[in-house]
TIFI-768928 format. One line per 10 residues: for each residue x, y, z of C-alpha. Coordinates in pm, whole numbers, plus 32768, in hexadecimal, padded with zeros to 4 digits. Layout:
BEGIN
X Y Z ~ ... $
***
This chain:
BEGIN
0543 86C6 F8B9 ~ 05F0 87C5 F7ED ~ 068F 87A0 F6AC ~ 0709 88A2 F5E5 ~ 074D 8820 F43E ~ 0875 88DC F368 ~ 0851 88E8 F1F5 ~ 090D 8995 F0BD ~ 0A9E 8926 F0FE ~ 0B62 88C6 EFE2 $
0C8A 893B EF11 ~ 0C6B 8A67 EE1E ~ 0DB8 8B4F ED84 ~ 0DFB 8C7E EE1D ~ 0D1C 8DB8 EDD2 ~ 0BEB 8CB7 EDBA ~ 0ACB 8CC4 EEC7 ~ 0A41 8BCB EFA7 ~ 092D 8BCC F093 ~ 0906 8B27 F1C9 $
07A8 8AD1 F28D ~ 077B 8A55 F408 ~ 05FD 89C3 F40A ~ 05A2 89A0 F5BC ~ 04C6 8883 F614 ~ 0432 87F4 F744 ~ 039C 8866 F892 ~ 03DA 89F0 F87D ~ 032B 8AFB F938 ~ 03F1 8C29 F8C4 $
0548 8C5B F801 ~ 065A 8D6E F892 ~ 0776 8DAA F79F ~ 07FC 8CCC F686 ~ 0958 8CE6 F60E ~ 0A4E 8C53 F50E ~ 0BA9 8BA1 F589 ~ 0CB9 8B18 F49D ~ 0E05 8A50 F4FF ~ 0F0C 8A2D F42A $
0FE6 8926 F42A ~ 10EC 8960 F56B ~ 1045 8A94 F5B4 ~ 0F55 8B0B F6E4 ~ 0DE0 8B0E F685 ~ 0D98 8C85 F64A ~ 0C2E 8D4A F635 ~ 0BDD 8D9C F4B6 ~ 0A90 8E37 F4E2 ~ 0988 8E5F F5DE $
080B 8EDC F5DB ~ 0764 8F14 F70B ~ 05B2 8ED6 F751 ~ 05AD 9018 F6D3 ~ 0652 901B F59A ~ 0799 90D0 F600 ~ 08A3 9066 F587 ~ 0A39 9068 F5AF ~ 0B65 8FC4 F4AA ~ 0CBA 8F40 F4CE $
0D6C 906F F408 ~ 0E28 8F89 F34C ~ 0CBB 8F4D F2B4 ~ 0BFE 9093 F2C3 ~ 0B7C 9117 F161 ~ 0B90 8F95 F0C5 ~ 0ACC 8EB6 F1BE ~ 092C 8F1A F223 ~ 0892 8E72 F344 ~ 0718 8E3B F36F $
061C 8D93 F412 ~ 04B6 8D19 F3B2 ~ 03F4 8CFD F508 ~ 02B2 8C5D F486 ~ 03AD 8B45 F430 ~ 04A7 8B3F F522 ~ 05C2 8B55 F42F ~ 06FF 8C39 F3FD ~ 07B5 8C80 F296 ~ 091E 8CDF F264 $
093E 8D72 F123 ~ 0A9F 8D61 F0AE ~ 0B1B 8E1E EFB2 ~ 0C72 8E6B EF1E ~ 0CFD 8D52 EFA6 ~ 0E5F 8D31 EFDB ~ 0F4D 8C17 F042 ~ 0F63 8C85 F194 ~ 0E24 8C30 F1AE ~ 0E58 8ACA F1C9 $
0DE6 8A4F F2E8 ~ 0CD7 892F F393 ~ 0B8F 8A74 F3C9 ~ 0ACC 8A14 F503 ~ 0981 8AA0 F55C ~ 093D 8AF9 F6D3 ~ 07E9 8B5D F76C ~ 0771 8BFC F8B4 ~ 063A 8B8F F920 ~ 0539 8B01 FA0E $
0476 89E8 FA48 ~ 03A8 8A74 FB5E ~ 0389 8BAA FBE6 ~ 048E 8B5C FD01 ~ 0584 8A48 FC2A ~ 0670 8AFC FAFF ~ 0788 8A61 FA58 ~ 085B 8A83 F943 ~ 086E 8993 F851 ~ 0959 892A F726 $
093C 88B4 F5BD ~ 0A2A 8792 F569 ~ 0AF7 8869 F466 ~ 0AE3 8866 F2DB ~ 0C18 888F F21F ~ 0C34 89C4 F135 ~ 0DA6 89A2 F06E ~ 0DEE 8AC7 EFA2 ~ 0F10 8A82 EE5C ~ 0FEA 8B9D EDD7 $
***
């Protein structure tokens, strides 16, 4: 069993910060890349941020220079650090993570969304 536990949603006016976590839990042997999704009401789900095992890491440009991903690997948890937030974005932030169980099982698996609302 896998479970993966988002934090740090809320509302805050634009140009204030907000930081997401994604703590991993459960039978793990190794974790592959970690990312950040949002979904905006009647839009497609779109990739915000993404970190690989080895700390590489790629942004949505509409995000680049205001949002920081990271990991912590001794605790199996990923940060989005949002900064200079805008209205746009408003959306439902999902966490995603590549990893195995076993040497020969991987999977990704999904947070179940927080809500991060942003006022002008």
């Amino acid at each position: 069993q896998v479970q993966l536990v988002e934090s740090g949603g809320g509302l805050v006016q634009a140009g204030g910060s907000l930081r997401l976590s994604c703590a991993v839990s459960g039978s793990i042997f190794s974790i592959n890349a970690m990312g950040w999704y949002r979904q905006a009401p009647g839009k497609q789900r779109e990739l915000v941020a993404r970190i690989t095992s080895g700390a590489s890491t790629n942004y949505a440009d509409s995000v680049k220079g205001r949002f920081t991903i990271s990991r912590d690997n001794a605790k199996n948890t990923m940060y989005l650090q949002m900064n200079s937030l805008k209205p746009e974005d408003t959306a439902v932030y999902y966490c995603a993570v590549d990893l195995n169980r076993s040497t020969y099982s991987r999977t990704v698996y999904w947070g179940q969304g927080t809500q991060v609302t942003v006022s002008s």
